[in-house]
C-alpha positions in Angstrom: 10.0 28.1 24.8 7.7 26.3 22.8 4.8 27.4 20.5 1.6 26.5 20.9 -1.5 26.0 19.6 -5.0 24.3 20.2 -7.4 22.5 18.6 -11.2 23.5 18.2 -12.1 21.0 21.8 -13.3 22.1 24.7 -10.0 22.8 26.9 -11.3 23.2 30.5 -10.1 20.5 31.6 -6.7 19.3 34.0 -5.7 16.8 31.7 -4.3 17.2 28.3 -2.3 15.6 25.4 0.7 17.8 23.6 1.1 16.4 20.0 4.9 17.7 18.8 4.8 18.7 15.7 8.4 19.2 15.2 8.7 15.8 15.5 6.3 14.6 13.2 8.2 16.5 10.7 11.2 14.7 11.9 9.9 11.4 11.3 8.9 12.4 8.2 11.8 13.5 6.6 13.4 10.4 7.8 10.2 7.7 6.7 10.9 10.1 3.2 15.2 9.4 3.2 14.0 5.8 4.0 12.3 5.5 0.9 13.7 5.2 -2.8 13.0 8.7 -3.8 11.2 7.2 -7.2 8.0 6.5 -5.1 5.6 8.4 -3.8 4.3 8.3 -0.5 0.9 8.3 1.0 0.6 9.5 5.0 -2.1 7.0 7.0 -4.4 9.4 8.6 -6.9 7.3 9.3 -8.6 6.8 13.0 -8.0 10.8 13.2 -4.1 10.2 12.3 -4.3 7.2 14.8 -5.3 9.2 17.7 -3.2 12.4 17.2 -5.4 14.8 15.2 -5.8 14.7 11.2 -6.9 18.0 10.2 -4.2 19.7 12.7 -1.3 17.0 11.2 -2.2 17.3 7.4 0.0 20.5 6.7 2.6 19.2 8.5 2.8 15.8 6.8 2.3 17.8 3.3 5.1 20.2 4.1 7.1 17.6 5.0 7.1 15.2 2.2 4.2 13.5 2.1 2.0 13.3 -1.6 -0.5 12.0 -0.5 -3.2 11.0 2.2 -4.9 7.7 3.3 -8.0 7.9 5.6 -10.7 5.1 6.7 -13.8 6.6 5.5 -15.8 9.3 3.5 -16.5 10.6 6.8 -12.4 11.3 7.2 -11.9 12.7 3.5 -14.5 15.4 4.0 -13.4 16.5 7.6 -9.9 17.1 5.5 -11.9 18.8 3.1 -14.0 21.0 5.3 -10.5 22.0 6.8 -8.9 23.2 3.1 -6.4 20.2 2.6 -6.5 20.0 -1.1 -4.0 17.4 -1.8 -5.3 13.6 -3.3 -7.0 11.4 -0.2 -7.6 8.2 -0.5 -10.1 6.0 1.2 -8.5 3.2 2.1 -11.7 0.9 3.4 -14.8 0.2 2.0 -17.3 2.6 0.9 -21.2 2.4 1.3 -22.4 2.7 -2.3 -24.9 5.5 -1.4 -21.7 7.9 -0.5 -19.9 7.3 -3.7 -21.4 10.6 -5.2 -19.6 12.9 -2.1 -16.4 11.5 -2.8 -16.5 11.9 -6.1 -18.4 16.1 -5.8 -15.0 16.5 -3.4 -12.9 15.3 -5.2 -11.7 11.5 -2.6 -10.7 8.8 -4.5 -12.3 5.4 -3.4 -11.5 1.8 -3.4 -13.2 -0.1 -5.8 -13.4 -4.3 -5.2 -17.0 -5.5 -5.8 -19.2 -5.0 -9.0 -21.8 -2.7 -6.7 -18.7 -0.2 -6.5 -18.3 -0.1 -10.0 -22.3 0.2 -10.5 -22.5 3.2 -7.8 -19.6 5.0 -9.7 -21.3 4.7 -13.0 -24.8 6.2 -11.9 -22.6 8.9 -10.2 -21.0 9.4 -13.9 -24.6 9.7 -15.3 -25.8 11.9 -12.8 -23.5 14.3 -12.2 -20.8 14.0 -15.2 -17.7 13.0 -12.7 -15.8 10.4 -12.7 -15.1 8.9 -10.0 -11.3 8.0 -8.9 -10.8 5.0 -7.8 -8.1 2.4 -6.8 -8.7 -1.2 -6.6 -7.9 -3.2 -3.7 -6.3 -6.4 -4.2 -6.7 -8.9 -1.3 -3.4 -10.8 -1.7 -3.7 -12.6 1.7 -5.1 -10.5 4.6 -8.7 -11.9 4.1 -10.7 -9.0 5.2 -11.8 -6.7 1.8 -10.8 -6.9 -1.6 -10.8 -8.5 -5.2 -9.1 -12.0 -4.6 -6.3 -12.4 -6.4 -7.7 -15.2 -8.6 -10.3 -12.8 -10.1 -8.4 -9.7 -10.0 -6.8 -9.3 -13.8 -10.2 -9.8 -15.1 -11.3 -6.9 -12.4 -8.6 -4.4 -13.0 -9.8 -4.3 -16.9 -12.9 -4.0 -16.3 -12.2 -0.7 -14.5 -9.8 0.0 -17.0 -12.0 0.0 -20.0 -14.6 1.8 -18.0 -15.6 5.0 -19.5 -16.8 6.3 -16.1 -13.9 5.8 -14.2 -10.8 7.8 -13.8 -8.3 4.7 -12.4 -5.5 5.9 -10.3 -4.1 2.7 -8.8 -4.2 -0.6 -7.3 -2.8 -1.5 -3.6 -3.0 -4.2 -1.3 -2.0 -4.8 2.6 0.9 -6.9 4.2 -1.2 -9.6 6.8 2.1 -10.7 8.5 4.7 -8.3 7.5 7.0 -9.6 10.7 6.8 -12.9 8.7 8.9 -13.0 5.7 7.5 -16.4 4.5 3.8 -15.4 4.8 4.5 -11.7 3.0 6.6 -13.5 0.0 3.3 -15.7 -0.1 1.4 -12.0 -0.7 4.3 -10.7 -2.7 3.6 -13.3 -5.2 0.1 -13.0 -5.5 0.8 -9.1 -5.7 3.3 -9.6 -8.8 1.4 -12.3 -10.9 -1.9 -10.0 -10.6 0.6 -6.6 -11.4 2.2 -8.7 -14.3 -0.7 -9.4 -16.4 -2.3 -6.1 -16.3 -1.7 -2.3 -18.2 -0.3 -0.3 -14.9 0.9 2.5 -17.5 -0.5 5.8 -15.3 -1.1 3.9 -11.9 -0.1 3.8 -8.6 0.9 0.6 -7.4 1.2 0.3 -3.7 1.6 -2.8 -1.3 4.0 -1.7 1.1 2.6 -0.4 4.7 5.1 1.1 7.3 6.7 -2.0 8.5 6.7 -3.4 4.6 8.6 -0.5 3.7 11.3 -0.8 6.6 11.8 -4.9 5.3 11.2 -5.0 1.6 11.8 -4.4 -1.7 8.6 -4.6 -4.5 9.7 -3.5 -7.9 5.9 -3.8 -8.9 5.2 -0.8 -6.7 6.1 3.1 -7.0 4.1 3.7 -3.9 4.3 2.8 -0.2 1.8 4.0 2.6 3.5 5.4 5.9 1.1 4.8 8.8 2.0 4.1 12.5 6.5 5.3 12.2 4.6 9.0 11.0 3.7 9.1 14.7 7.5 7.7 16.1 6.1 4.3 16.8 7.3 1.1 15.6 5.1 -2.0 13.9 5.9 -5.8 14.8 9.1 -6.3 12.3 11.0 -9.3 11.4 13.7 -10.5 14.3 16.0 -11.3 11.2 18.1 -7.8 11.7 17.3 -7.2 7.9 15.5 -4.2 8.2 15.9 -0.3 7.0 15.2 1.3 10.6 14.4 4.9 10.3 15.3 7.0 13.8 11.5 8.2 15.2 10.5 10.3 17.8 7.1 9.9 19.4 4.8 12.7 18.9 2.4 12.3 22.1 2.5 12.8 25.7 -0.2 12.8 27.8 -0.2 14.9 31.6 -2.6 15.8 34.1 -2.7 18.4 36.6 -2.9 17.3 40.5 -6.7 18.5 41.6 -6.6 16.6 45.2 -3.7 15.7 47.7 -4.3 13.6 50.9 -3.2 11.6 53.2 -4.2 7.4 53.2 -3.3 5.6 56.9 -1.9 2.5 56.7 -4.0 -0.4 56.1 -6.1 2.0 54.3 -7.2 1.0 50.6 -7.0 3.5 47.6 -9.8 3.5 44.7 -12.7 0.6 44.0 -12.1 -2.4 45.3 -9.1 -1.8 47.3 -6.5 -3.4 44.9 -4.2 -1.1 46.6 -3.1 -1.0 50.6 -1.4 1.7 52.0 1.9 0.4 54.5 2.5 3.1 56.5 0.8 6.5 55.4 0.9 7.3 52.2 0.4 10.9 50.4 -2.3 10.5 47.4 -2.5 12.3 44.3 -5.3 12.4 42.3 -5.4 13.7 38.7 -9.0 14.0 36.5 -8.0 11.5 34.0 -9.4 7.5 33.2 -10.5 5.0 31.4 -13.3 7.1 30.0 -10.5 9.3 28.3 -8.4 5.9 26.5 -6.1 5.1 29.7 -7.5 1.8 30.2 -8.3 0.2 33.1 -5.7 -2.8 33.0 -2.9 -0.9 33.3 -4.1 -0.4 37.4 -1.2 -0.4 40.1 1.2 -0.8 37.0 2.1 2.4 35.5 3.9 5.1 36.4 4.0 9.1 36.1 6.7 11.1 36.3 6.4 14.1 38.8 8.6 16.7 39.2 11.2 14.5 37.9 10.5 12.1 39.7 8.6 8.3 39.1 5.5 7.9 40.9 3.3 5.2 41.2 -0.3 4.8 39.8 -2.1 3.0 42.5 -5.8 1.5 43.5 -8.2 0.9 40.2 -8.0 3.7 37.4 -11.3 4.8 37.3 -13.8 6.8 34.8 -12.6 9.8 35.2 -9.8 10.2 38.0 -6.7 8.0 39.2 -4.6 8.5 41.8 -1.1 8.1 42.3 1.7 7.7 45.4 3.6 10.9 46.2 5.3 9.9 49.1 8.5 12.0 50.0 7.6 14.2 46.9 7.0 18.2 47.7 3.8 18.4 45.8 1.3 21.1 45.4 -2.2 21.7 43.4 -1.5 22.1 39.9 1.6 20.2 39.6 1.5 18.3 36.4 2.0 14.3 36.5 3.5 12.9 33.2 2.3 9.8 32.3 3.4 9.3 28.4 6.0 11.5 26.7 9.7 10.6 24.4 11.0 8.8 27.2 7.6 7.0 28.6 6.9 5.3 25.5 2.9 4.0 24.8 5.0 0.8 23.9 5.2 -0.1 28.0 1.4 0.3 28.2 0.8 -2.0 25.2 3.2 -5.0 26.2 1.4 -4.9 30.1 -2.1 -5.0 28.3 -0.4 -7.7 25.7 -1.7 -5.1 22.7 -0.2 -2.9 19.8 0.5 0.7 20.5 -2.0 1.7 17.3 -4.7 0.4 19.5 -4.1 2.6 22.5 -3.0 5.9 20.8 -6.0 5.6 19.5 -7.9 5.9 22.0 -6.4 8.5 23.5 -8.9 10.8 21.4 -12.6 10.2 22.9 -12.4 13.7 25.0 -9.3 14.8 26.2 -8.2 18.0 24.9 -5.2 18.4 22.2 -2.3 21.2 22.5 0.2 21.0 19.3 3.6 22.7 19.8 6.6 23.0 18.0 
């Protein structure tokens, strides 16, 4: 039997995702025994841990291993705040200047890359006598936000002279980490800067989840865990070299059936009539959509499993219902229709669409109600 429990959402509804938390620990002793036990490790719980619930994950992660956590935004940091997680957070994005002063009062450390940051964190000092933490991102290659690595050194000491501060670390993020010529590229960038600057007291972190699983950094005694926390795998190497842990994915997703009928052959199913009934066909429909992350591509090309059994999805998945073929099933109101779970992997769903799983998990978040077990 398991145990449950629910998060604060509204729950009257038919369909549902079960996060497992036992699992989650599971992947996180094993992401932990994948890692030289000299490093510390930082949990990604950014996007509401990808989809899956942040505040309801965080003592789980903790409990498990984890020293620290990695979120998107301020916005993210206080939500684990307002819930009592006390451990370090760190915003991994960048930070509007005129929210500086609330990370600093609860106690997030920010990334630090442009002279505004380090202007922002010193009128915080002078107002309020705290010093802001901060970590300064390195952009070794990804092109998106950081220090470039030709300016860095010059950078990093200026935060480390400043009075104002309290420096924690400096990090960067693997752009191609399937491509080990592109991340040595990064890698070297990432140890000339590390090289040439005073890291006594830091936290030195370039490895994400799939860096981790391919390569070794000595100029790091940090790596971030992000999408393997939630038993998914990123795009790896196809070179075998690679420290695999064993996952388990965390989320299913079901919905209960709210309407069975009968459609006559030559009779179409949903808009547009992408779907033809041959022969008469029994219809299930379950109150879930695209409005709730399942999206619309995936039409006529998924499947549920009910009662043990694979069904089809057929006709257009609308905003709020799809339907599926029961044929030869015995079916009632109520029965629940699986559509992701351990063995129905969001992987399937991703390489129809020709996405990455992190995209659709997600999604899976905009209103559909969460029950955790164990």
């Amino acid at each position: 039997m398991k145990n449950v429990r629910q998060s604060n959402v509204n729950i009257h509804r038919d369909s549902w995702v079960e996060i497992n938390l036992e699992n989650l620990a599971y992947n996180m002793r094993n992401i932990r025994k994948n890692t030289p036990s000299s490093m510390k490790l930082l949990a990604v719980v950014k996007a509401d841990a990808y989809g899956h619930g942040a505040v309801m994950l965080a003592p789980t992660l903790l409990a498990s291993g984890a020293d620290m956590l990695g979120v998107a935004s301020i916005d993210e940091g206080l939500d684990l705040r307002q819930a009592k997680i006390g451990c370090e957070i760190l915003v991994l994005g960048a930070v509007p200047v005129w929210a500086v002063e609330s990370a600093a009062k609860e106690d997030i450390s920010i990334s630090v890359f442009i002279p505004e940051h380090l202007q922002a964190c010193r009128q915080v000092f002078e107002r309020t006598g705290i010093k802001p933490k901060v970590h300064v991102k390195l952009d070794t290659g990804m092109n998106r936000i950081g220090v470039s690595a030709d300016s860095a050194v010059e950078f990093i000491n200026e935060v480390r002279n400043a009075d104002y501060l309290n420096f924690q670390g400096v990090f960067t993020h693997l752009a191609n980490a399937e491509s080990r010529e592109k991340t040595k590229v990064q890698i070297d960038r990432w140890n000339n800067v590390i090289s040439q600057i005073n890291t006594d007291g830091l936290l030195l972190h370039i490895l994400n989840t799939a860096g981790a699983m391919c390569y070794d950094v000595p100029n790091s005694n940090m790596c971030r865990a992000g999408i393997a926390l939630y038993g998914l795998y990123p795009d790896l190497p196809q070179d075998g070299n690679i420290r695999k842990p064993d996952l388990k994915p965390l989320l299913s997703l079901k919905a209960r059936i709210v309407n069975i009928h009968e459609a006559k052959d030559g009779e179409g199913v949903s808009y547009g009539h992408t779907f033809i009934a041959h022969g008469t066909r029994k219809i299930a429909t379950v109150p879930l959509g695209y409005a709730d992350g399942v999206p619309r591509g995936l039409s006529n090309k998924i499947s549920g499993i009910l009662n043990g059994k694979k069904v089809p999805q057929v006709g257009n998945i609308t905003m709020d219902q799809m339907m599926f073929d029961i044929t030869g099933i015995e079916a009632t109101l109520g029965d629940v229709i699986t559509l992701l779970d351990e063995d129905n992997s969001i992987d399937e769903w991703a390489k129809i669409l020709g996405t990455i799983n992190y995209e659709l998990t997600c999604r899976l978040k905009v209103r559909l109600p969460r029950v955790y077990t164990r």
